[in-house]
N, C-alpha and C positions, 0 to 999 in steps of 0.2 A: 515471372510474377506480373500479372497486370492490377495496375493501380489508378483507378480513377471515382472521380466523384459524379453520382447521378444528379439528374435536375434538379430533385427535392434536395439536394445537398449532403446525403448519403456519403463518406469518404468508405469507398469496395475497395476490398483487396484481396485477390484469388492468387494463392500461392500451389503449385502443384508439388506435389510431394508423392510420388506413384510405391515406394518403397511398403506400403501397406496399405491392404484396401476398406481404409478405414479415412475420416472425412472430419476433424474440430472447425465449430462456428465457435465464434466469440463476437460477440456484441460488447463495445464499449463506449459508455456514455460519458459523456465530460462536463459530469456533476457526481463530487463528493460530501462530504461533510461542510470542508471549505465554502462552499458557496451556502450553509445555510445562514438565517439571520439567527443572531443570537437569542432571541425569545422563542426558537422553533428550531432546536438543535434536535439529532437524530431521524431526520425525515430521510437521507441519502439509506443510512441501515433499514430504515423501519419498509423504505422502498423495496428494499433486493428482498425482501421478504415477502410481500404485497403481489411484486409481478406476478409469483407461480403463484398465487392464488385463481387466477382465470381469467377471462377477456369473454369479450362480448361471443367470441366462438367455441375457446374451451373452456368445458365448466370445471366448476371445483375439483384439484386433485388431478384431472386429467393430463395438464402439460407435464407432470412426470410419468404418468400411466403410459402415454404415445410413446417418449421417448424409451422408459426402458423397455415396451413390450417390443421397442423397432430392434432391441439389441445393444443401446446408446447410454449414459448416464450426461446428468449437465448438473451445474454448483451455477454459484454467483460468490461475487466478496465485493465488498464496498472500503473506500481507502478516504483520506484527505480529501483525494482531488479528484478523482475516477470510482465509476462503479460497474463490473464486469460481466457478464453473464457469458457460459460457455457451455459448451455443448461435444462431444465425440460419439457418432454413428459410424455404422459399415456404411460405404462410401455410397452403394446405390440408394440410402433415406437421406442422401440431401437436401432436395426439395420436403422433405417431412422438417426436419430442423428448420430450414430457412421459413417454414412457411409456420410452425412455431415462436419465432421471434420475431416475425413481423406483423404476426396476429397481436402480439403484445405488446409493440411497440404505437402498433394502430390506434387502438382505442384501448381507455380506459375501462376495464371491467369488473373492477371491485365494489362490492356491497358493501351496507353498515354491518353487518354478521362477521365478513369476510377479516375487514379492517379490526373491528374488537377482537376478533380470534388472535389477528399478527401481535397486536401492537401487545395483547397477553403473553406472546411469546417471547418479542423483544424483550419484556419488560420481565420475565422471568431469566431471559438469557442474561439480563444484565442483574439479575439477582448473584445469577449461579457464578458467573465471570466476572463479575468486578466487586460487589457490594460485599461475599462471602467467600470470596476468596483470596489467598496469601498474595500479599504484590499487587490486588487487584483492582485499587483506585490508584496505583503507580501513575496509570498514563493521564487519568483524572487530574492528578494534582500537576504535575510536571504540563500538560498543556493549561490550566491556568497560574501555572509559575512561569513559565517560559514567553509565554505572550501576553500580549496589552487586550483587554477583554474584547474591543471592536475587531482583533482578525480574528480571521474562519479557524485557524489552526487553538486558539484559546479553549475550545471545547475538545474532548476525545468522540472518535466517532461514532459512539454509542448516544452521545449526546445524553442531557437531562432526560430521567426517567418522566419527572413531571411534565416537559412538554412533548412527549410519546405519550403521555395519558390523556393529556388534555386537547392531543390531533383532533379534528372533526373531518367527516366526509369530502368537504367543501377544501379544505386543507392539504389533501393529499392528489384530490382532481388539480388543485391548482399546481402544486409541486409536479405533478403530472404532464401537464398543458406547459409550462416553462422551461423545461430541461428534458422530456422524455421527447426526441423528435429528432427526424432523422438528421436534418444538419446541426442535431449536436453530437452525433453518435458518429463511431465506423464500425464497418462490417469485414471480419474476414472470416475468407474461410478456407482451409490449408486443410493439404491430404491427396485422397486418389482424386486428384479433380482438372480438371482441364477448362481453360477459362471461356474456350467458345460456348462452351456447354453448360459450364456456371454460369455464367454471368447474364443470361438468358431467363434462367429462373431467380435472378435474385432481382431484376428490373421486372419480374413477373409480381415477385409477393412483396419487391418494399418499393418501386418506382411510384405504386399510385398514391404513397400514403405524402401527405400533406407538409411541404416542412412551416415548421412554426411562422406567426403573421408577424414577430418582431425578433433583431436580433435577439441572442441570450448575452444578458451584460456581463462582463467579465468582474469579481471582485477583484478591488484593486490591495495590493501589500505594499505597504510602506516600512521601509529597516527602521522606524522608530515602533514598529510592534515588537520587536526585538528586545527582550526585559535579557538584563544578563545582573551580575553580581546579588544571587538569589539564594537563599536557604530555607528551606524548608525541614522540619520535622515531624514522622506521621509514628502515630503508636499503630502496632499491626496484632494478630495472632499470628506471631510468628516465633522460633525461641532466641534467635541473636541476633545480632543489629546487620544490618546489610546498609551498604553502602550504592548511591544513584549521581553519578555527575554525569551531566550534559552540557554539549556547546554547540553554537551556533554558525554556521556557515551555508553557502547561497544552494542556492535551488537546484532541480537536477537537469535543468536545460542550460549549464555551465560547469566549465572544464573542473571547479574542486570536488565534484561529486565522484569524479576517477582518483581522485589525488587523498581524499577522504575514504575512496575502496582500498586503494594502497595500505596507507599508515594503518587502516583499523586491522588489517590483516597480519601485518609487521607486529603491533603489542598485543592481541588477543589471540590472535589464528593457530592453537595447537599448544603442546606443552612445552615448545620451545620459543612460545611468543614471550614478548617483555614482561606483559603484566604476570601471565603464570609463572615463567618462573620466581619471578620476584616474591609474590604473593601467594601463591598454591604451592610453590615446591622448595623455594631458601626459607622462607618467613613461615610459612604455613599460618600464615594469618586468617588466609582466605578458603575455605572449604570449596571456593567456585568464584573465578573473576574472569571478564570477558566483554567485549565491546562490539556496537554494530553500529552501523550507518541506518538514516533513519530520513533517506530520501526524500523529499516531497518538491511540489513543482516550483516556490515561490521561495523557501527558503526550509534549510534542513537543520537537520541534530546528528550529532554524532555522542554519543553514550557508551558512559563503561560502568557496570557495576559489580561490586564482590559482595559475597554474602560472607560475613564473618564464620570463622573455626570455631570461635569455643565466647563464652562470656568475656574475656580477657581482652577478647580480642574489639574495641568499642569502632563507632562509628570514625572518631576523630584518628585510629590509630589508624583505619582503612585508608582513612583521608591521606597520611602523612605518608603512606607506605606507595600509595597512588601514585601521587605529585612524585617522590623520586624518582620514578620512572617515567614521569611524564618529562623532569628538568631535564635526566640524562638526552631525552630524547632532540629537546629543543637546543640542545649546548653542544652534543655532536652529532645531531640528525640520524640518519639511517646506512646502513652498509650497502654496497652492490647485490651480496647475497642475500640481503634480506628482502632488495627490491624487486630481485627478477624471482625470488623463491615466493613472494606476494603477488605478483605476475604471473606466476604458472598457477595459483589458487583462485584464481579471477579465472582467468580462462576455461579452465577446468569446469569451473559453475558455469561461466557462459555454456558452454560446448554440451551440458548437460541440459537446458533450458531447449537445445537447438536442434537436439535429439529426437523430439517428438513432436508431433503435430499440430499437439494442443499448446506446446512452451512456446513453438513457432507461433500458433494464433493471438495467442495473448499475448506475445508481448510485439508483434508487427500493430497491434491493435494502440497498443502505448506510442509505438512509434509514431506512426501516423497521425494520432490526434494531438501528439505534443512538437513532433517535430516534422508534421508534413513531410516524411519518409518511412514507408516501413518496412523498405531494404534496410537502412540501420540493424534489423534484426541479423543480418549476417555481417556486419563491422563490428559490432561492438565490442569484440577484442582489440580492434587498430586504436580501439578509445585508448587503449592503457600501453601501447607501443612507445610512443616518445613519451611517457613520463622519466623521470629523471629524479638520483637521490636527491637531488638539490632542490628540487619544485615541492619534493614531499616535506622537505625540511624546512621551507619557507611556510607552508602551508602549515606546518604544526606549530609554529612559531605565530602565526596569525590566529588559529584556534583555539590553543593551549592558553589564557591567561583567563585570570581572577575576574578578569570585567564581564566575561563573556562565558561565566559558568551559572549552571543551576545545579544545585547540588541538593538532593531531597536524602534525609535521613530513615529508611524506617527503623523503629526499634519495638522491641518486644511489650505489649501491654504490662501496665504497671499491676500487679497481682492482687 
C-alpha cells in the first residue's frame, strides 16, 4: 500500500490487489449533510447528483456513457459526514476513471437546465422516499427530536425540500468552491495496479488542480446538542402501531462504536437474539423487532424498533416488552457465548467488505480521511479483539436509561 498526500493536498492511496484484473476508484469528500447551514439543508445530496451531470469537459450524460462503454459501472451516496463517489473498470481504463474524477473535481460544470433538471429529481426522490412512503419521515422526525436545531445532524440528509427548490446557481458554485477540492477529498484506488505506475497518472490528472485559497472550517458539536428524554407521536398509512427508540452514544473515532457493534448484535442479530425471542417468538407481539448502530463521526444512535403483530398489540405494550429486555440486560449483562458469537458476526461482515476491491476502496477512503490511516482497512477486526463482557455491560448501563432515549411512536391514521 502506498499512502501519501500530493502538494495540492490530495490524501492517495494506491492499494494493489492483482487477484482480478479489474481496478475500484473511490473519491471521498469530507463534506456531508452535517456541515450544511440550517436554512440550506440538502446541498451534500442535491450535490452527488449534480456531479454526473458534466464538467467543463464531459458533456451531458457522457461521464456514465465513458464509463460503461470502457466495461466499468460507478454510483455515489451521500451520508452525515462524507459524500463518495466510486467507480470499478478492467484494470487497463485506469487512467479513463482517474481522469473522470478529476475532470469533476476540477471545475465546476453545471448549468441552470442542468441544476433544475437535479434538483426535480431530488425533489421527486424525496417525494417517493420519504413524503409517500411507510416509515418514511421516521429519520425526519427522529433527527429533529434527537438534536438541538443548531447541529448538522438536526436535519436528515435529504434535508428541506424547500430549500432544494429554492438552491440558485450562485449556491451550489459556491457549495462547490468550499468543500469540492482536493485537500478536502482522498483518492484511492485498489485492484490490478501497481503504485510506480499509478501514482504517475494520478499526479498527471489531479496534481495540477488547485487546492482551496482557505482552510475548510470544521463544524463544531457540542454534547448539549444532545436532546434525550423525548417522545414523539406520528399518525402514518400504515396498519399497526410500530414502535422507534433510540439512544445516544459518542462518535465513531472512539472505542464505544465497537462496544455498540457488540451489544446490538447480542439483542437483535438472528432469531436467537434477545429482542426476537422475547418479542417475535415467546410474546409474538412483534411481527418484526430489530436494532442497528447508526455510526456517525461526532456523535451516534443506536435504535431498535418492532412493528406490532396485530391491533392488540399497542405502542406502549412494545414499549414494556422492550425495556424487559433491555433491564434483564443491564442487571446481568451479556454471556461469553453471546460475546464471541457477536464477535464472529462482526468479523464475518468485516472479511466480506475486504473481499473486494471496491469494499477495500471505500472504506480505506473513510479511513484515511477520518483517522489518517487507511491500513485500519485490514485491522479492523483487532477493533473488536480485547472487548470484554464486562465493557459491553458497562456500556449498556450508560446507554440504556430514560434520559437519554428518543422514543417516536408511529401509529395507524385515524379513519
Amino acid at each position: 500500500m502506498l499512502y501519501q498526500t500530493l502538494p495540492n493536498g490530495l490524501r492517495t492511496v494506491i492499494i494493489p490487489r492483482p487477484n482480478a484484473p479489474v481496478v475500484s476508484v473511490a473519491v471521498t469528500y469530507n463534506v456531508g449533510s452535517y456541515a450544511e447551514h440550517p436554512t440550506n439543508t440538502g446541498f451534500a445530496h442535491l450535490f452527488e447528483h449534480l456531479m454526473f451531470e458534466g464538467s467543463e469537459n464531459v458533456a451531458h450524460g457522457m461521464f456514465d456513457k465513458y464509463c460503461s462503454e470502457a466495461g466499468g459501472e460507478n454510483n455515489a451516496y451521500t451520508t452525515f459526514d462524507k459524500t463518495t463517489y466510486y467507480m470499478s473498470l478492467p484494470a487497463h481504463q485506469l487512467e479513463l476513471g482517474l481522469w473522470l474524477e478529476a475532470d469533476r473535481m476540477a471545475a465546476f460544470g453545471v448549468d441552470e437546465e442542468a441544476l433544475t433538471v437535479q434538483k426535480n429529481v431530488v425533489l421527486e426522490e424525496i417525494n417517493q422516499n420519504v413524503e409517500n412512503s411507510p416509515y418514511g419521515t421516521y429519520s425526519r422526525v427522529l433527527s429533529r427530536t434527537a438534536f438541538a436545531p443548531e447541529a448538522g445532524y438536526s436535519w436528515e440528509v435529504y434535508g428541506e425540500p424547500k430549500h432544494i427548490a429554492a438552491s440558485t446557481l450562485d449556491d451550489v458554485r459556491g457549495f462547490f468552491k468550499t468543500f469540492y477540492r482536493p485537500d478536502n477529498a482522498c483518492l484511492v484506488v485498489c485492484g490490478a495496479v501497481e503504485p510506480e505506475s499509478a501514482l504517475p497518472l494520478i499526479e498527471k490528472h489531479f496534481g495540477t488542480i488547485p487546492q482551496g485559497e482557505n482552510p475548510v472550517q470544521a463544524k463544531p458539536f457540542h454534547a448539549a446538542y444532545r436532546l434525550g428524554k423525548r417522545h414523539e407521536r406520528v399518525e402514518d398509512t400504515i396498519p399497526t402501531d410500530s414502535l422507534f427508540c433510540s439512544y445516544h452514544f459518542d462518535g465513531y473515532t472512539t472505542q464505544e462504536v465497537y462496544l455498540a457493534d457488540v451489544l446490538c448484535s447480542v439483542i437483535s442479530d438472528g432469531m436467537s437474539s434477545r429482542l426476537y425471542k422475547a418479542l417475535a417468538y415467546e410474546e409474538r407481539s412483534a411481527s418484526d423487532v430489530n436494532a442497528y448502530v447508526d455510526d456517525r463521526r461526532h456523535t451516534s444512535l443506536f435504535t431498535i424498533y418492532a412493528i406490532s403483530n396485530g391491533a392488540e398489540y399497542s405502542c406502549e405494550a412494545l414499549y414494556g416488552s422492550m425495556w424487559k429486555v433491555l433491564e434483564n440486560v443491564l442487571k446481568s449483562g451479556i454471556t461469553d457465548h453471546e460475546l464471541n458469537k457477536a464477535k464472529n458476526r462482526i468479523k464475518t461482515r468485516i472479511a466480506r467488505t475486504v473481499q473486494r476491491a471496491s469494499g477495500i476502496a471505500d472504506e480505506a477512503a473513510h479511513q484515511a480521511l477520518f483517522f489518517d490511516d487507511p491500513a485500519r482497512v485490514f485491522r479492523l477486526s483487532d477493533d473488536y479483539t480485547s472487548i470484554t463482557a464486562d465493557a459491553v455491560h458497562a456500556f449498556a448501563k450508560k446507554l440504556f436509561t430514560r434520559e437519554n432515549e428518543i422514543r417516536i411512536d408511529f401509529v395507524p391514521k385515524a379513519a
